[in-house]
C-alpha positions in Angstrom: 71.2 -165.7 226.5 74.6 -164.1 227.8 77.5 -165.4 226.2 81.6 -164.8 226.6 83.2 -162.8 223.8 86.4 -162.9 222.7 87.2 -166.0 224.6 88.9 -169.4 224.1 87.8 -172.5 223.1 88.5 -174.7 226.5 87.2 -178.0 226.2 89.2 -179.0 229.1 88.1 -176.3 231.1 88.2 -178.3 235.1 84.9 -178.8 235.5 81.8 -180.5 238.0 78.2 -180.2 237.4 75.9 -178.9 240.0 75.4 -181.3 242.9 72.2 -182.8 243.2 70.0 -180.7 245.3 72.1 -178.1 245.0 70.3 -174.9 243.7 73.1 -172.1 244.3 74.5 -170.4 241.1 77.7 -170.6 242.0 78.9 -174.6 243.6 82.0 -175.4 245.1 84.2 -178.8 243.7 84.1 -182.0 245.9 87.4 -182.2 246.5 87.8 -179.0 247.6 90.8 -177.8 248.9 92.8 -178.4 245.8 95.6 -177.1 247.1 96.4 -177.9 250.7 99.0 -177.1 253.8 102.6 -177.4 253.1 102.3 -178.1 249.1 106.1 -177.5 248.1 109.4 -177.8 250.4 109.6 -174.0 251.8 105.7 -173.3 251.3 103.7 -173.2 254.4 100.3 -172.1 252.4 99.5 -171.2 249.1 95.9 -169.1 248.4 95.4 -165.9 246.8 96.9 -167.4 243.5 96.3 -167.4 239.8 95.7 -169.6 236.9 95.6 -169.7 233.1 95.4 -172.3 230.4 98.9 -173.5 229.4 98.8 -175.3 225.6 96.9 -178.5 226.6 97.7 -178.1 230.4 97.4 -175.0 233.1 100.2 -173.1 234.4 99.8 -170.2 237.2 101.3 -168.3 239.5 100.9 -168.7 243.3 101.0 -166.7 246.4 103.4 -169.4 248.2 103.8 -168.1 252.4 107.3 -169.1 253.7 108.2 -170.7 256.7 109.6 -167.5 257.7 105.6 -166.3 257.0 106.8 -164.4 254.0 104.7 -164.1 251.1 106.1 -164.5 247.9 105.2 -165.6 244.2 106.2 -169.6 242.3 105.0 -171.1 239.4 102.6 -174.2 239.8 102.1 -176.7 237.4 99.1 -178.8 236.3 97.6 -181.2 233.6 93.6 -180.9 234.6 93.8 -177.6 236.3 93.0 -179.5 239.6 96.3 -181.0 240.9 99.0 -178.8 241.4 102.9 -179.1 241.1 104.2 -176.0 242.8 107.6 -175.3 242.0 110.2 -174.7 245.0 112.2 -171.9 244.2 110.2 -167.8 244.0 110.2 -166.3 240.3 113.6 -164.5 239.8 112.4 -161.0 238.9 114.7 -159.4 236.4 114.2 -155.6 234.9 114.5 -155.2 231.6 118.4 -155.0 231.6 118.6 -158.4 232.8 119.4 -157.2 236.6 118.0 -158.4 239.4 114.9 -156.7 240.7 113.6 -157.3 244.2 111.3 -156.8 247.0 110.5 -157.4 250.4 107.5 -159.3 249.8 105.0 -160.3 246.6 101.2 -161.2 247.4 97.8 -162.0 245.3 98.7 -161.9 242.1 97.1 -162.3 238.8 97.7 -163.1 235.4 95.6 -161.5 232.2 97.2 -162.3 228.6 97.4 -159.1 227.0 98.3 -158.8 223.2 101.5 -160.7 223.4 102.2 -161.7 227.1 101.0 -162.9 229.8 101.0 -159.8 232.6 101.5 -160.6 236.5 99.8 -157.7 238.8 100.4 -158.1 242.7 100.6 -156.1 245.8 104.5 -155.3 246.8 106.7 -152.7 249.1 107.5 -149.5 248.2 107.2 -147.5 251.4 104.1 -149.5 251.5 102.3 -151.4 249.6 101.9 -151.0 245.6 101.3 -152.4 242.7 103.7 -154.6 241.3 103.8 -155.5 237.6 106.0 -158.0 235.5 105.3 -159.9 232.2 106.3 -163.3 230.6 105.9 -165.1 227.7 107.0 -168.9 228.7 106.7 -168.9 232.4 110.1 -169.0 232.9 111.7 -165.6 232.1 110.1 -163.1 234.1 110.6 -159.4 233.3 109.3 -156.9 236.4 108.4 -153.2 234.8 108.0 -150.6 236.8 105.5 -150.0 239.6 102.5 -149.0 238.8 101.0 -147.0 241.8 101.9 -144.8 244.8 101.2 -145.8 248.2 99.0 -147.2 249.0 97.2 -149.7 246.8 96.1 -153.0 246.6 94.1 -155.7 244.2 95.3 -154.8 241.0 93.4 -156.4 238.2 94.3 -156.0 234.4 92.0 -156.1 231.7 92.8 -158.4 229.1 92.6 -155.9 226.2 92.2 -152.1 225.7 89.1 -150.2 226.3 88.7 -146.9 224.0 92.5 -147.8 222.8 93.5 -147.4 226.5 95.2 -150.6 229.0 92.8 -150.6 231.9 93.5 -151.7 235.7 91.0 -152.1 238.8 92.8 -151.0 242.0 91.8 -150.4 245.4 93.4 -147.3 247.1 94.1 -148.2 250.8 96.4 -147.7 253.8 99.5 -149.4 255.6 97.5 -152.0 257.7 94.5 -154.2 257.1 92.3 -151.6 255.6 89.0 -150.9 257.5 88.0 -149.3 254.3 88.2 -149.0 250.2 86.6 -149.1 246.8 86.8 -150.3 243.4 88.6 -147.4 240.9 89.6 -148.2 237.4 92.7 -146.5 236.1 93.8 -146.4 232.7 97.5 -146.0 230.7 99.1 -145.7 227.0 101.5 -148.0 227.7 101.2 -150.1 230.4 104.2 -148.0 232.7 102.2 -144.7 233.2 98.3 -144.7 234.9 96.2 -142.1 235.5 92.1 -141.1 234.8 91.2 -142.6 237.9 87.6 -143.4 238.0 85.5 -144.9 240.8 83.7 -147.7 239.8 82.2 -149.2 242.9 81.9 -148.0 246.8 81.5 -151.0 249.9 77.7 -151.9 250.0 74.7 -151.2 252.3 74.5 -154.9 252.7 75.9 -156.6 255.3 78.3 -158.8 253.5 80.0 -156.2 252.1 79.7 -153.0 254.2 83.1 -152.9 255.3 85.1 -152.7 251.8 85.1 -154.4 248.3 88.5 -155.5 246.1 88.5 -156.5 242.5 88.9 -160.0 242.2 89.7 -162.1 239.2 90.2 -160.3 235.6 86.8 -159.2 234.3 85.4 -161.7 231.5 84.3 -160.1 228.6 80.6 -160.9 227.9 78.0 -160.3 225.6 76.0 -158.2 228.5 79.3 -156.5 229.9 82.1 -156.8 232.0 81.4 -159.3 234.4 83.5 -159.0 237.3 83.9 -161.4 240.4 84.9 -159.4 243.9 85.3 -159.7 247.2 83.3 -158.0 249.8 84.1 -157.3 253.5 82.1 -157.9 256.7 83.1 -157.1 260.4 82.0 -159.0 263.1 83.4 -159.5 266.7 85.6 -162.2 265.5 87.0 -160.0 262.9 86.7 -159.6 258.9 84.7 -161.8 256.8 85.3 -162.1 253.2 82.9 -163.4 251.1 82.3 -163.6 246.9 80.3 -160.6 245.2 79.4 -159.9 241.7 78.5 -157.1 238.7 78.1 -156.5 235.6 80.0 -153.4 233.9 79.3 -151.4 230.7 81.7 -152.8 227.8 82.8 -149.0 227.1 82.9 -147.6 230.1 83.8 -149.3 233.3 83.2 -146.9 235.7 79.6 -147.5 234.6 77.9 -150.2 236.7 74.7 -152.1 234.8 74.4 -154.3 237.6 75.6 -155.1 240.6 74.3 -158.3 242.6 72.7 -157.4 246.1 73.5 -161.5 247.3 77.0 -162.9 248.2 77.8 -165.7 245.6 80.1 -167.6 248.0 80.5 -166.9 251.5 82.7 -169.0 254.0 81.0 -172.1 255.1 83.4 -175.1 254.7 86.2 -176.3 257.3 88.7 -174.9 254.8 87.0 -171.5 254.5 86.2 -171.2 258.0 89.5 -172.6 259.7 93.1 -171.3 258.8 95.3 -168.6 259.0 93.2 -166.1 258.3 89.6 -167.5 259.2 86.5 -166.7 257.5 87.9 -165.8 253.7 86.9 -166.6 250.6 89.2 -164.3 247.9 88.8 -165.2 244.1 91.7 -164.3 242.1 91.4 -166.0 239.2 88.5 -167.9 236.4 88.7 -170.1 233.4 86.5 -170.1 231.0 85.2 -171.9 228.1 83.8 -169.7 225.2 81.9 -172.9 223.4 80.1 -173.9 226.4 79.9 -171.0 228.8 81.4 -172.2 231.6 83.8 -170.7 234.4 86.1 -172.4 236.5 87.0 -169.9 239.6 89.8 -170.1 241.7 89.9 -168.5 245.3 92.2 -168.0 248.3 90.2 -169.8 251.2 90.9 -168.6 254.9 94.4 -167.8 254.1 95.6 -171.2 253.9 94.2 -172.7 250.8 92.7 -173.1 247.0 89.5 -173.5 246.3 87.8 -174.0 243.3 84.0 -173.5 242.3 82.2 -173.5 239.2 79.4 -171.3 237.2 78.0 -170.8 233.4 78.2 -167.2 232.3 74.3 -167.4 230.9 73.5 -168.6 234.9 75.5 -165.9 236.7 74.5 -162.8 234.2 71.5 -164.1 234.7 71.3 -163.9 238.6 73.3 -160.9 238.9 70.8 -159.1 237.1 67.6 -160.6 238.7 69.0 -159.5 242.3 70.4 -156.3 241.0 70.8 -153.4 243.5 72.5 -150.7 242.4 74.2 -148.3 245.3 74.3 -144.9 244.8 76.8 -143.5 241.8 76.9 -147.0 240.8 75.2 -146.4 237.5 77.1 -142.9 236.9 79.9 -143.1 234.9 82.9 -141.3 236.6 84.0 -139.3 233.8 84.4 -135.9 235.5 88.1 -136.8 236.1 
């Protein structure tokens, strides 16, 4: 039975049980979208966003689109990790002399607690776009460090701890526009400032669903089978992309290593909410909560541009799946070490 290792105890994880009649391994929540249009004064859409436990309450940090359509990053606030109180001003980025530190534009972001802070990754501008990468400890003093890659680059994901004594980040190398390509690489660092060993982890798929390209999605959960990692995978159709839910299994020691890799989307768009927005036809996870004692995950994803979702799993059920509709592509199961 596939556990989570070196979790937390969340007993009040947000959580639904399966629908009755519903048989998929991955089930959306009822309520769904749980963030809507227009959530804060200056906010036209939030999506893309993430979440981690906060004491006895959640706290996160959103993608928030202007009404000037500029994307940017605020704090959001919740008791039951289900309604959110997103806070009207953008984080005030300061370097690590106290100065301001600015950009044109802040999107996607996550948030992995790493020894002792909570680190923010997101695509920014630097002659196009990077990897932006700040750190907190109380949500309210946000230091900004120095990029992290060159143009271009996209979906950074820390890991929340080191790997062979090393900090490790997925990233997906890409170009100026909306990339008809790209892979999964992981990268590793001393010290969080300087990255390099770039490995390839994972290349787009020979399915359909994800032929186009795959991005890391949420941080990778640590479990007692391997890294299990959420992405998104990319589809082209005459209507445009389609971005749907994907999902591996990674060896504990070496990432670049891929144990499994599941051949079935887990979450494709189907609802009004995923179907209809800004961006039709997206479903982007960013972020999970999980529950050590129990198993379960709570995942968070951008849906079509415009809105939060939220869908639930156990880890035993998705390890479980993954690996009975495992089809590895080729290199997948080669560790890229020859760097």
């Amino acid at each position: 039975m596939a556990k989570i290792i070196n979790g937390v105890s969340l007993p009040n994880i947000p959580w639904q049980d399966r629908p009755e009649g519903c048989d998929n391994t991955v089930w959306r929540y009822s309520q769904n979208p749980i963030i809507k249009r227009n959530p804060a004064k200056g906010c036209q859409r939030v999506f893309n966003s993430a979440v981690v436990p906060w004491g006895d309450e959640f706290i996160g940090v959103f993608r928030a689109d202007t009404t000037i359509t500029t994307p940017n990053l605020h704090v959001g606030h919740s008791k039951d990790g289900i309604n959110w109180e997103i806070e009207p001003e953008a984080i005030d980025w300061r370097d690590e002399n106290g100065e301001p530190f600015t950009s044109i534009y802040y999107y996607d972001p996550r948030v992995t607690w790493i020894e002792d802070a909570y680190y923010i990754m997101w695509c920014t501008e630097q002659g196009g776009p990077v990897l932006g990468l700040g750190k907190t400890t109380d949500f309210k003093n946000f230091t900004r460090l120095p990029n992290v890659t060159l143009p271009f680059n996209r979906n950074g994901v820390p890991f929340p701890r080191k790997v062979n004594g090393k900090y490790l980040m997925f990233n997906r190398p890409s170009d100026d526009g909306h990339t008809p390509f790209g892979d999964i690489f992981v990268s590793e660092s001393p010290d969080m400032e300087y990255w390099g060993h770039h490995r390839h982890v994972m290349g787009r798929g020979s399915k359909w669903w994800e032929s186009v390209k795959i991005g890391s999605g949420a941080a990778p959960i640590e479990t007692s089978e391997g890294w299990l990692l959420f992405y998104h995978g990319v589809a082209t159709t005459c209507n445009g992309f389609v971005y749907s839910m994907g999902g591996a299994i990674l060896d504990i020691n070496e990432p670049s290593k891929v144990l499994y890799r599941c051949e079935n989307h887990l979450l494709t768009p189907e609802e009004p909410y995923e179907t209809t927005g800004f961006v039709p036809n997206v479903v982007f996870p960013c972020a999970t909560l999980q529950d050590e004692d129990t198993g379960r995950i709570a995942i968070y994803y951008g849906a079509a541009d415009t809105n939060v979702g939220l869908a639930f799993t156990t880890v035993d059920e998705i390890v479980t799946y993954i690996k009975e509709h495992s089809d590895l592509q080729w290199g997948d199961d080669i560790p890229d070490v020859n760097y």
